[in-house]
N, C-alpha and C positions, 0 to 999 in steps of 0.2 A: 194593147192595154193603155188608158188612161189613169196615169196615177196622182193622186194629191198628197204633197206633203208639208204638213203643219207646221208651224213654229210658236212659241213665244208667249205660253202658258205658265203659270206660278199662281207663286201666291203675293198677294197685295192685301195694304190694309181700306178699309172704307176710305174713299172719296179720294184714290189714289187710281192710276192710270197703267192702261196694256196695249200695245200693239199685236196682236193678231196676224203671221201671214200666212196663206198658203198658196204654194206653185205647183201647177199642171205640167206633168208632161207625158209624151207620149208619141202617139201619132195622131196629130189633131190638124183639123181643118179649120175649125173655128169654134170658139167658145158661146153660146149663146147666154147663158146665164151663169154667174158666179156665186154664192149663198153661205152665208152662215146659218148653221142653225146650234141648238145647246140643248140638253139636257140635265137636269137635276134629279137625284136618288129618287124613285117613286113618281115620277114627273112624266109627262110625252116629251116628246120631242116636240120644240117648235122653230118656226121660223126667227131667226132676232134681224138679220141686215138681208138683201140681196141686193144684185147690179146687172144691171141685162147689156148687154156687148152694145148698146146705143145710149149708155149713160144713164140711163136710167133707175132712183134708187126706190127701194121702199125701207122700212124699218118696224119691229114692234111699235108696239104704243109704250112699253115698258120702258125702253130707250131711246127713242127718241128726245134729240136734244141732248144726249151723251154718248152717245155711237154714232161713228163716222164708219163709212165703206168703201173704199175708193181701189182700184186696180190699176196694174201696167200692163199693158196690151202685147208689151214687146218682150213679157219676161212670163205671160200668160199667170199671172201673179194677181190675187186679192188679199187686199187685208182688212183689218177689223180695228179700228181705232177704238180704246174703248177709256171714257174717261170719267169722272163720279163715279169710283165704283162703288156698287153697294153689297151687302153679304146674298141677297136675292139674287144676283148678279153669279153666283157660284154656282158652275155646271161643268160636265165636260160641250167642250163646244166642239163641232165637226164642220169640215168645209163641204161644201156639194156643189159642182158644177156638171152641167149638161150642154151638150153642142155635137158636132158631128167632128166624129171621124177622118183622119183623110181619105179612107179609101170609100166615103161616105154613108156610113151606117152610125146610127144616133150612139151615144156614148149617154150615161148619170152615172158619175162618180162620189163613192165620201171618200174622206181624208179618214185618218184611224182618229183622231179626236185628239184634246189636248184638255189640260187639266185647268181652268182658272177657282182659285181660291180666293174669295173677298174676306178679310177676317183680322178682325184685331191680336 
């Protein structure tokens, strides 16, 4: 089993700031992709940050410009920097990461999700 576990949801007021993280463990080979994604009441799920094990990032359109993504490779660790926050901004947010195995069969994990609150 590969499991993720989240940290560092609340509540914040507009154009206040979170740090997001979650750590992998398990029996892992290698991580190829790391991801936030979020959801809102009534909403899909989408993508908001990802980071591919080459550095790699992308980001909505939505956040871009106030979400940062960045990982430690040695802690198997992502987080979600997230800063202007806005009340649109309020989802639960889940991690997802996919890579291989060690005994080498693919792995897609989510975290159980964490609660952020944007809100006066």
């Amino acid at each position: 089993q590969v499991q993720l576990v989240e940290s560092g949801g609340g509540l914040v007021q507009p154009g206040g700031s979170l740090r997001l993280s979650c750590a992998a463990s398990g029996s892992i080979l290698s991580i190829n992709v790391m991801a936030w994604y979020r959801q809102a009441p009534g909403s899909q799920r989408e993508l908001v940050a990802g980071i591919t094990s080459g550095g790699t990032t992308n980001f909505a359109d939505s956040v871009k410009g106030r979400f940062t993504i960045s990982r430690d490779d040695a802690k198997n660790t992502v987080y979600l920097q997230m800063n202007s926050l806005r009340p649109e901004d309020t989802a639960v947010y889940y991690c997802n990461a996919v890579g291989i195995r060690s005994g080498g069969s693919y792995f897609r994990s989510w975290g159980q999700g964490t609660q952020v609150t944007v809100s006066s």
